[in-house]
C-alpha positions in Angstrom: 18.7 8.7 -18.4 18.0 11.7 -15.8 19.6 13.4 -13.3 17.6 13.3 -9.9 15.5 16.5 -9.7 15.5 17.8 -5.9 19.1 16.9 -5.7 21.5 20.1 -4.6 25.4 19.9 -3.2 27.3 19.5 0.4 28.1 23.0 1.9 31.6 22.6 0.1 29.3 22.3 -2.7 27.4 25.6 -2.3 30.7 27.2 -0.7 32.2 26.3 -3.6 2.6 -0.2 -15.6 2.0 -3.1 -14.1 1.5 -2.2 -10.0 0.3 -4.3 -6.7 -3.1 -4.6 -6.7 -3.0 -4.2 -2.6 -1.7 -1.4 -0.9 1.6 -2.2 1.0 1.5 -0.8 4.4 3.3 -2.3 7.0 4.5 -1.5 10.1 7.4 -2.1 12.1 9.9 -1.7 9.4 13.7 -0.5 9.5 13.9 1.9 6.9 11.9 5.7 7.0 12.5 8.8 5.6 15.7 10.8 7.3 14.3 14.4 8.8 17.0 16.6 10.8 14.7 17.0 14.0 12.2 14.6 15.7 8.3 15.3 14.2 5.1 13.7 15.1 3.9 11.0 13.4 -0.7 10.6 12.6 -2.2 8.1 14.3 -2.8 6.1 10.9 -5.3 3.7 12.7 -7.6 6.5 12.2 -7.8 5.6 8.5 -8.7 2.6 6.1 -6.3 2.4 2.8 -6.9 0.7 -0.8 -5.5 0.9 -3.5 -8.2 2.6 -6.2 -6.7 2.1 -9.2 -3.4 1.4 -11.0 -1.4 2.0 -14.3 -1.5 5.9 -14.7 1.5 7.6 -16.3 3.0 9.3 -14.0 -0.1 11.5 -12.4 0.7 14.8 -12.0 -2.4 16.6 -11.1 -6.3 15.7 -9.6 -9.4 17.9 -9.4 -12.5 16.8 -7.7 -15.0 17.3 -11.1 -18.4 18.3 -11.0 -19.4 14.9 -12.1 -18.1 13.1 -8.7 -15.4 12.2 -10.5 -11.6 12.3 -9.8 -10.4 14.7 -13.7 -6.5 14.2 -13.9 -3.6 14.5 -16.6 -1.2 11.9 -16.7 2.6 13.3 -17.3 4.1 10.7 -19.9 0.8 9.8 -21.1 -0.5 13.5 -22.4 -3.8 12.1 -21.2 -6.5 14.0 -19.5 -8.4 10.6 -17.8 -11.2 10.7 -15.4 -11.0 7.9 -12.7 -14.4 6.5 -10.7 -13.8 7.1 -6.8 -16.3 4.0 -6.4 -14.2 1.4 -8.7 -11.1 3.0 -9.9 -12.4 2.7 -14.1 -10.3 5.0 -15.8 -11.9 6.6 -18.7 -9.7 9.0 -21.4 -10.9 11.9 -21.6 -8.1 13.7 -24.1 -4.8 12.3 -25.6 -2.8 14.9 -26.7 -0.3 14.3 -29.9 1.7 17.7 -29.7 2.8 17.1 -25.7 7.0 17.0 -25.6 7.7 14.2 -23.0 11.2 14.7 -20.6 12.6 12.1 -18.0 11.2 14.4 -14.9 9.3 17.2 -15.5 8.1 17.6 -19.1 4.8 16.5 -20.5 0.9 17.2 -19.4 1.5 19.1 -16.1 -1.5 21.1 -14.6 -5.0 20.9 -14.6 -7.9 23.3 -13.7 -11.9 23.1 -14.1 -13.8 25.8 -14.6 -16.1 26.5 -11.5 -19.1 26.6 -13.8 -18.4 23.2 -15.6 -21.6 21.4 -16.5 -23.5 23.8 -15.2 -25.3 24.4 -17.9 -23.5 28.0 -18.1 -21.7 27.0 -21.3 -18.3 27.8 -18.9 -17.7 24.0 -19.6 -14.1 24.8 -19.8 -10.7 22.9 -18.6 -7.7 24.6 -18.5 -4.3 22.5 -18.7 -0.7 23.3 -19.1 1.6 21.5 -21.0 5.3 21.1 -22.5 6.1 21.1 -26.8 8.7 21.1 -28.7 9.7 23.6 -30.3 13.0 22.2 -32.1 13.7 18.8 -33.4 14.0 15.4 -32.4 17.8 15.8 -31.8 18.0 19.0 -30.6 14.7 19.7 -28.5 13.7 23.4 -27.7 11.1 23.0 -25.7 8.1 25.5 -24.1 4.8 25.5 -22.2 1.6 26.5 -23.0 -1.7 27.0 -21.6 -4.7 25.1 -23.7 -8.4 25.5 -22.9 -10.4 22.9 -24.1 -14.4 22.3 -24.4 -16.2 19.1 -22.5 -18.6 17.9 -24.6 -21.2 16.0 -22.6 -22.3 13.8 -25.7 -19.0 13.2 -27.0 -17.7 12.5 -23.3 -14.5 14.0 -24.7 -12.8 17.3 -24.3 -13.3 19.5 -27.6 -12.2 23.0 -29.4 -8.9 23.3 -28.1 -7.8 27.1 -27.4 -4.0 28.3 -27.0 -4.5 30.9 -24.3 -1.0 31.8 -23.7 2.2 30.0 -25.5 5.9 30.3 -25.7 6.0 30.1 -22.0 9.8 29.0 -20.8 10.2 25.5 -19.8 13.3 23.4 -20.3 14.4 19.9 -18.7 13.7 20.6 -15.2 11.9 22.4 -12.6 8.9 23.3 -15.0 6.5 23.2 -11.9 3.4 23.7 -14.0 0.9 24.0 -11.5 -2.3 25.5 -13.1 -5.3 27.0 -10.1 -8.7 28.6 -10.9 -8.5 31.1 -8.7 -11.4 32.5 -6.6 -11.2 35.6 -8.3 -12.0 34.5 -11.4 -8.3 34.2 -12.7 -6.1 31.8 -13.8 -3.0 31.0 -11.6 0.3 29.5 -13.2 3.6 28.3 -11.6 6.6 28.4 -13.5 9.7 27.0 -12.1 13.4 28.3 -13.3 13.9 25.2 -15.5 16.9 23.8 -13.1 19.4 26.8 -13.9 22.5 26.8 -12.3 22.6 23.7 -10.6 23.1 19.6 -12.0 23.4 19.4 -16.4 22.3 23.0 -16.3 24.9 24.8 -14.2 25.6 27.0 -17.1 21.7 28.0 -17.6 22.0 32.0 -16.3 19.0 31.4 -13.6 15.9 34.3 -14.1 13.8 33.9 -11.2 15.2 37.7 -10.0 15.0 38.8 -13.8 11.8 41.1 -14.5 10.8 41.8 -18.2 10.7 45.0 -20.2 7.7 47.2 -21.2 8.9 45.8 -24.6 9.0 42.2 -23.9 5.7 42.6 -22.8 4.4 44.1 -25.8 6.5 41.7 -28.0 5.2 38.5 -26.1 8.8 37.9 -25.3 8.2 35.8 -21.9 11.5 34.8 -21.3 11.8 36.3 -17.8 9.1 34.2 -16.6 10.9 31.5 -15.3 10.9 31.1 -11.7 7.6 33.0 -11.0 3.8 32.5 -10.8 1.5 34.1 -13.4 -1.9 35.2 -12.7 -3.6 35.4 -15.9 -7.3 36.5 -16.8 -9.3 33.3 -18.4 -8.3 34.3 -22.3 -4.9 34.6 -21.4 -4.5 37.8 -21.3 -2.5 40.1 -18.8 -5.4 41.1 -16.0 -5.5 44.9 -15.4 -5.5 44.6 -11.6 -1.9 42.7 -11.7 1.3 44.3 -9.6 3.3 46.9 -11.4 6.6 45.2 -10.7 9.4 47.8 -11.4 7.0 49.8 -13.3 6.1 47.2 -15.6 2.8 45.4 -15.6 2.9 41.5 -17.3 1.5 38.2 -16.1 3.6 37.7 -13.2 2.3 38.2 -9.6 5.3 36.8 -7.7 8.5 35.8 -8.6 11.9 34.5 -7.0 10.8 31.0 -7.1 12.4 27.9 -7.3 10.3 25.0 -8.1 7.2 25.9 -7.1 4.7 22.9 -7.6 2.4 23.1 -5.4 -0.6 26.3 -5.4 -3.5 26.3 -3.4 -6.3 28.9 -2.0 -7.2 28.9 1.6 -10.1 31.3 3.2 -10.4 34.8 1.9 -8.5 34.1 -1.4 -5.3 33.7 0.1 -2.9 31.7 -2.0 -0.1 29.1 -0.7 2.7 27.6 -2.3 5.3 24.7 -1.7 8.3 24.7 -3.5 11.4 22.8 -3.9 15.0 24.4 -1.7 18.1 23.1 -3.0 19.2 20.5 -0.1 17.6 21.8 2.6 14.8 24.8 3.0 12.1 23.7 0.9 9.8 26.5 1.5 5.8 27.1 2.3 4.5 30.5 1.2 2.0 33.2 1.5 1.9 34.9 -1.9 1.6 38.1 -2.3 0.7 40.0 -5.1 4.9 41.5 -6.6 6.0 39.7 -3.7 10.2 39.1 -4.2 10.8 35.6 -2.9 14.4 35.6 -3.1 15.7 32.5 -5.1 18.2 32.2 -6.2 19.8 34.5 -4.0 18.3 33.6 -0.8 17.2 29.4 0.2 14.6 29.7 2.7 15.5 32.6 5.4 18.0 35.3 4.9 20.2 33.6 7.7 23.6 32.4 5.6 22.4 28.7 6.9 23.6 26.2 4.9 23.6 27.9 1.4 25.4 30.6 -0.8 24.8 31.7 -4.6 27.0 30.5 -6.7 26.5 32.2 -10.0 28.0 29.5 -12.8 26.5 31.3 -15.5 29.2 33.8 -15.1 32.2 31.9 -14.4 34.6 31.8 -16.6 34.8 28.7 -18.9 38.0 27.3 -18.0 36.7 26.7 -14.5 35.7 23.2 -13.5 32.3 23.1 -12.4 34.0 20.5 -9.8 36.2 22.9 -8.6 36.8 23.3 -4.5 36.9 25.3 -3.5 35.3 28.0 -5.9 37.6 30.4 -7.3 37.0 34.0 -6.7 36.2 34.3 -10.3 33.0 32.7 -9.9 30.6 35.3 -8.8 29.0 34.2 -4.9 26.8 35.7 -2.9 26.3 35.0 0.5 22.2 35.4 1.5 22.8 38.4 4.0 24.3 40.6 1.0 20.4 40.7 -0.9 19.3 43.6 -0.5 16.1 43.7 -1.9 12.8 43.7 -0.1 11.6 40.1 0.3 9.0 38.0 1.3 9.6 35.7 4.2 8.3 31.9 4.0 6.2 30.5 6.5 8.5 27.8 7.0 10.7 25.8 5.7 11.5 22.1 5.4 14.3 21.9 7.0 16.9 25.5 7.9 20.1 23.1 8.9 23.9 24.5 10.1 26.5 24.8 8.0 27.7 21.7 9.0 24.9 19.4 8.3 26.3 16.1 6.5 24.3 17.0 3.6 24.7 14.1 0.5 26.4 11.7 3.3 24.2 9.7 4.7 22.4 8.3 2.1 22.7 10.7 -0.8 19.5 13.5 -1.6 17.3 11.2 -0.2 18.6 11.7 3.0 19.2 15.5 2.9 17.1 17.5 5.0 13.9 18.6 2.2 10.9 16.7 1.5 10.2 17.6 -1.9 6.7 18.9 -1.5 4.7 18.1 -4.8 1.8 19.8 -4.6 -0.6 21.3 -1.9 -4.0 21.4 -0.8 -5.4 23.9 1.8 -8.0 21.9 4.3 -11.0 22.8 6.5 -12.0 19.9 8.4 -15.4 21.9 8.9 -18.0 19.5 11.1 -17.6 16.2 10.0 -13.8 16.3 8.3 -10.4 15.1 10.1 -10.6 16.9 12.9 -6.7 16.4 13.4 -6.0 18.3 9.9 -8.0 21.4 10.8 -7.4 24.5 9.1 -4.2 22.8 7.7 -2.2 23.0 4.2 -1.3 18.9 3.2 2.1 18.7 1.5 2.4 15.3 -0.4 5.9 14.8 -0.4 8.2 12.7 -3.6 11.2 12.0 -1.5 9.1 10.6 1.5 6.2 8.9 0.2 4.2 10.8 3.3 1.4 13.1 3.7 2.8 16.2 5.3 0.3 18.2 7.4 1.6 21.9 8.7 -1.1 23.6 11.0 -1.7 27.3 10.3 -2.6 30.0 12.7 -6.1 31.0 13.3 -6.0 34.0 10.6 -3.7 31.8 8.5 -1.1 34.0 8.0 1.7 31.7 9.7 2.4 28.7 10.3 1.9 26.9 14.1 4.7 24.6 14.8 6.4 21.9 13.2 4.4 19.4 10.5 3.0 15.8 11.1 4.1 13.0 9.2 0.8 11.1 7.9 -0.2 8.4 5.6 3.8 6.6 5.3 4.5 4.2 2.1 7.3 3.8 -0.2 5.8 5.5 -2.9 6.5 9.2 -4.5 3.1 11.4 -3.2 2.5 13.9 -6.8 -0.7 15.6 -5.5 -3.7 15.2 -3.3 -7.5 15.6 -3.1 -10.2 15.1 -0.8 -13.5 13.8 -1.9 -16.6 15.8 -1.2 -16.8 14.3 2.0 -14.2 15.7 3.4 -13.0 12.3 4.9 -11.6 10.7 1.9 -8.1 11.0 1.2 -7.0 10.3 -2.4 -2.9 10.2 -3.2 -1.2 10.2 -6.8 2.2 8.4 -7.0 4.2 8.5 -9.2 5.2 5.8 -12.1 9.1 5.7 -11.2 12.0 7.0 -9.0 13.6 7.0 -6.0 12.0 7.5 -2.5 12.9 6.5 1.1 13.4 2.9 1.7 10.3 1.9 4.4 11.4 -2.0 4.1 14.2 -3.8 5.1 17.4 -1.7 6.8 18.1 0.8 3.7 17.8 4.6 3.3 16.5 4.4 -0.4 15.1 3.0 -3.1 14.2 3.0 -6.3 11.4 0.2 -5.7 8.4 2.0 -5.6 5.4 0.1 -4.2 2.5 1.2 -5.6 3.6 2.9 -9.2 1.5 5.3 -11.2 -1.3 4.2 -8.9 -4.1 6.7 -7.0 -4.2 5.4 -3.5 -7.1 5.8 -1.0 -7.2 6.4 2.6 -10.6 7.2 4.9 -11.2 8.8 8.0 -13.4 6.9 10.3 -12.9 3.3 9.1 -11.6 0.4 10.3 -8.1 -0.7 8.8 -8.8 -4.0 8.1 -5.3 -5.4 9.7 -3.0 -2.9 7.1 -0.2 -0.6 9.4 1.7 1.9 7.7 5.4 2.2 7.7 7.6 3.9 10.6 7.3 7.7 10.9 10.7 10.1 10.0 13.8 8.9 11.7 16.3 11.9 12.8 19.6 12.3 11.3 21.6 10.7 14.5 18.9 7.7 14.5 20.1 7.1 10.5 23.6 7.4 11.7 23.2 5.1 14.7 22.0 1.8 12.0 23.4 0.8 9.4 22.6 3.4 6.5 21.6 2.4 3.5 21.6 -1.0 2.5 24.5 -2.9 0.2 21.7 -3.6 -2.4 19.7 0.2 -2.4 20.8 2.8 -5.0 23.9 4.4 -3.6 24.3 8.2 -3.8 27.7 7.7 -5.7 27.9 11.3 -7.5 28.5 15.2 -5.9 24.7 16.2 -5.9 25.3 19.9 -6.8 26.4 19.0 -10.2 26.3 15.5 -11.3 29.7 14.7 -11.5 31.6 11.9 -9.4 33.2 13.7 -6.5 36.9 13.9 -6.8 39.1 11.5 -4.6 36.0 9.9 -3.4 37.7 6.3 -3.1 39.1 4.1 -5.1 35.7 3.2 -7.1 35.8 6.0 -8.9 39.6 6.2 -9.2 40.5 3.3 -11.6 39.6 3.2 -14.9 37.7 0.1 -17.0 39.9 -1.3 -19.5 39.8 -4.3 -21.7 41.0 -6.5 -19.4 38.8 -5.3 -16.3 36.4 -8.4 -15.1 32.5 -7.3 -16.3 31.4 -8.6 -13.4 33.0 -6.1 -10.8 32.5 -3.2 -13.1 29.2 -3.8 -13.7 28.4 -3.8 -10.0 29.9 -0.5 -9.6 28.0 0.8 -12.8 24.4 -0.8 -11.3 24.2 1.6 -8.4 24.7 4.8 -10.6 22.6 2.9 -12.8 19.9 3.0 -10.2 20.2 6.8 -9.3 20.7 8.3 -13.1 19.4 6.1 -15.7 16.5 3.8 -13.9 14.1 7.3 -13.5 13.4 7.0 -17.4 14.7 3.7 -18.8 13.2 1.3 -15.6 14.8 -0.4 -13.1 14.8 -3.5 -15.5 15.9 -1.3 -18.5 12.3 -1.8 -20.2 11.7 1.6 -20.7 9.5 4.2 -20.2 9.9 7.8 -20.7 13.5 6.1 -22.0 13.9 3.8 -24.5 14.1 0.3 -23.5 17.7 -1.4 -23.0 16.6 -4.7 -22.3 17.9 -7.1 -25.4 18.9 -3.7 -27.2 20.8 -4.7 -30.0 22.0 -1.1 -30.3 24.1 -1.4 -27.3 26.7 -4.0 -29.4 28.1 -0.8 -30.8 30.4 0.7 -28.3 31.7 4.2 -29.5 28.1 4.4 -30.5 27.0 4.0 -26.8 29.6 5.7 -25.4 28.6 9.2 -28.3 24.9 8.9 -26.8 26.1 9.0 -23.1 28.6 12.0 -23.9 26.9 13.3 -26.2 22.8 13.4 -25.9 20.2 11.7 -28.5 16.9 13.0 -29.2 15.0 13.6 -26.3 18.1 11.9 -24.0 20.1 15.0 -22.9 24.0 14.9 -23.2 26.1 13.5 -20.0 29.7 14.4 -21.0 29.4 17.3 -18.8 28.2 15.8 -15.4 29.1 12.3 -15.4 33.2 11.4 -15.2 34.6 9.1 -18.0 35.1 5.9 -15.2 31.4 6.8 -14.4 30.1 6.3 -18.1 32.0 3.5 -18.4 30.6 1.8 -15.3 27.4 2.8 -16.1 27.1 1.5 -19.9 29.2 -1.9 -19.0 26.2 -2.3 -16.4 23.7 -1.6 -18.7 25.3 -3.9 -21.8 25.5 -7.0 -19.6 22.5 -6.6 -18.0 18.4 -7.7 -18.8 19.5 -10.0 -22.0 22.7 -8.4 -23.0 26.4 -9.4 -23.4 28.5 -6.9 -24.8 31.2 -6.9 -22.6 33.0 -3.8 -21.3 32.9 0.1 -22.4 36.4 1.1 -21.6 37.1 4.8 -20.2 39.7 5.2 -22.9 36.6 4.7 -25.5 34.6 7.3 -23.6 37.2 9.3 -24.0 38.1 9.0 -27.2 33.7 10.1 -27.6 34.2 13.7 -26.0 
């Protein structure tokens, strides 16, 4: 099970393998993605789409190779796998056996080729990052390292792996992971702050303003180096040109980052980065080197829009972390009382008022960020997409669309608002261009929810094109294939009829988990013995949907989960209702987000559904797990 990973709270809240061999695009549909103000949408008749190749384990990143080749590592996998632009064949390249797989954000994250690979330089290095396990089976301690490893042209494998840098924080969420060759001849990491203070790990004291010691540097204690971006020379080491940052020198270059996945260098060496707000103000950057980027104190601007601090780490433990409003004993921090000097975005996606109806329209899918997964700075140059010109792409999970923000001529800003390109109910991961410059490939990912582009709901979990790379071009006919409606603005969503009876419902508070409080009489009556299975069980499917079906499947056969379907285990009640509460091996405990009439729903759905007749898990039994 997994709690959604871009999800954040209401102002109250922050007051207080298989896959479709064609590429569906159609047009005319219902559903789109929600956006709080009306954007442009591409003219997508400029492009052709296929679908190049399927099955890939949750992609997470795609370099362009030497070899006119598409070089990617797949998530859940732990494979390094090289893809043929001309017929999608997928060849392995590296299967790790030490990579710690997570529901969301652990596994084989980034990838980087050397600029001299196959060269004949003998630089025929590739650099990826990655998530172990430092702890057991049962009580997982994970960490990320960086691992340079040797092609070997003969053995067409990747050989003589080398630890560059371990030890590195990483947790169940947020681990970003992004991992650049920069053009300076370093190596570029992004670290996000692991999900501290917010959904299962509101308790998690959050780092990203935390700078180390002159003696955790010595001691290779990187603790603090969650929520930043490393710059590292190529062995690892701490590069003597890095920013003195309160008098000490380590690998970080920035800090004050949330979730930054996506890196990328434009002209002149200058380095961008997406990364995830908390509902709203997902933010594009201009990184600079000891640049303070505010989080967690400030979301976006330092304008009091929409978001205050709320330091859980410090509140005392007899404090529900439902509580609202939020007792003065919790520690909060409205944006206008930083007071350091900090770095301004160049926008953000999307700066709402206070009184936005954020987690009430259709849940986080319908809150106003899109989840930007990656980046990729482009120069259309002569014979590229003229409309993208000088232009950062921001594939996007929540919208399955390719995000396209101009920049300014010196591309120190950015010129107006983004345009919504490329639409399909998919989650975008990251995003290349082949040497062409014309040819768009897409990474989606293998499970999830998204915005609903069929029918008359919000969102879905039905992904159309799973773990798949997709492949648009510039220039070409479309052979009779539309795309899906552009954004829709918040008053649009309101006007129809939200989301639909039979999409995942957003069913739980989004800032921590945990079923809102006097939110209607679903979550008010308990399951008993005597309750019908059949009425629970459709109240358990929806929260099913939005917490379990990320890692167990939307037809409980598995995944990064185990698979429930005709699970045996499940006959076992107080055993069920322990794992739920309680965590198992790699499944984290959900005794501390999820209510007791929530489990219950939720295992009652799951142990009469896909095979299984179990009957009912009574609230009194999850109780009697705590």
């Amino acid at each position: 099970m997994a709690v959604n990973c871009v999800t954040n709270g209401r102002r109250n809240r922050f007051l207080a393998t298989a896959a479709s061999a064609a590429l569906v695009l159609s047009a005319g549909l219902a559903g789109a993605q929600v956006i709080p103000e009306e954007i442009e949408t591409g003219d997508a008749s400029l492009f052709s789409s296929r679908v190049l190749t399927t099955g890939l384990d949750n992609p997470w990143a795609m370099r362009w190779g030497p070899d006119d080749m598409i070089w990617l590592t797949e998530r859940t996998s732990g494979e390094v796998t090289r893809v043929d632009p001309a017929n999608g064949a997928q060849q392995v390249l590296l299967a790790l056996d030490d990579v710690y797989t997570g529901p969301q954000h652990e596994g084989l994250l980034g990838l980087a080729l050397h600029p001299e690979l196959m060269q004949g330089t003998g630089n025929d290095y590739v650099y990826i990052g990655y998530t172990v396990n430092d702890g057991t089976a049962e009580e997982p301690d994970p960490s990320a390292q960086i691992v340079r490893y040797t092609y070997d042209d003969d053995l067409q494998q990747l050989v003589e792996p080398t630890i560059l840098i371990e030890g590195l924080p990483a947790w169940n969420d947020h681990n970003a992971g992004r991992v650049v060759f920069g053009p300076d001849g370093k190596i570029y990491y992004s670290i996000g702050e692991q999900g501290a203070n917010f959904g299962r790990n509101q308790r998690r004291p959050n780092l990203a303003q935390v700078l180390p010691t002159a003696e955790e540097v010595e001691n290779e204690n990187w603790r603090t180096y969650s929520g930043k971006i490393l710059r590292l020379d190529p062995d690892g080491s701490i590069p003597e040109d890095n920013p003195e940052i309160d008098g000490v020198r380590s690998h970080i270059y920035s800090y004050g980052h949330r979730n930054p996945q996506g890196l990328s260098f434009g002209p002149d060496g200058r380095l961008y980065e997406a990364e995830h707000g908390p509902a709203s103000d997902d933010e594009l950057n201009l990184i600079q080197a000891g640049g303070n980027y505010g989080w967690p104190r400030v979301a976006g601007n330092i304008d009091d829009k929409a978001y205050i601090y709320i330091n859980w780490s410090e509140a005392p433990e007899d404090v529900s972390l439902n509580a609202d409003p939020v007792p003065d004993s919790v520690p909060q921090f409205p944006e206008s009382e930083f007071e350091g000097d900090m770095v301004a975005p160049l926008a953000t996606f999307w700066t709402v008022e206070d009184d936005y109806p954020i987690g009430e329209i259709c849940g986080y899918i319908c809150d106003p960020t899109i989840a930007p997964s990656s980046l990729f700075y482009y120069d259309a140059g002569e014979d590229g997409i003229a409309e993208w010109d000088n232009s950062v792409l921001l594939p996007t999970l929540k919208h399955g669309t390719l995000y396209v923000q101009e920049l300014s001529e010196d591309g120190t800003a950015a010129e107006g608002d983004p345009v919504a390109w490329l639409s399909t109910q998919n989650r975008y991961r990251d995003v290349i261009l082949g040497p062409d410059n014309r040819t768009v490939f897409i990474a989606t990912d293998a499970f999830g929810s998204a915005a609903q582009k069929f029918g008359e709901g919000l969102n879905t979990s039905v992904l159309h094109n799973p773990g798949a790379i997709l492949m648009f071009t510039y220039g070409e006919e479309g052979e009779g294939l539309g795309f899906a409606d552009g954004p829709e603005t918040v008053q649009e969503a309101r006007a129809g009829d939200g989301a639909s009876a039979d999409a995942p419902q957003e069913w739980e508070d989004p800032e921590t988990g945990k079923a809102g409080e006097g939110e209607g009489p679903e979550t008010a009556a308990s399951v008993t013995e005597d309750s019908n299975i059949d009425d629970v069980a459709a109240l358990g499917g929806p929260k099913y949907a939005e917490t379990c079906a990320m890692c167990h499947g939307p037809s409980g056969n598995g995944g990064a989960g185990a698979v429930l379907a005709e699970n045996e285990n499940l006959a076992d009640a107080g055993f069920v209702a322990d794992v739920l509460v309680h965590g198992y091996g790699y499944m984290p405990a959900f005794g501390d987000q999820l209510g007791d009439n929530d489990i219950a729903e939720i295992t009652t759905y799951i142990r009469n559904s896909w095979g299984n007749d179990f009957g009912v898990l009574t609230t009194e039994q999850v109780k009697d797990a705590r």
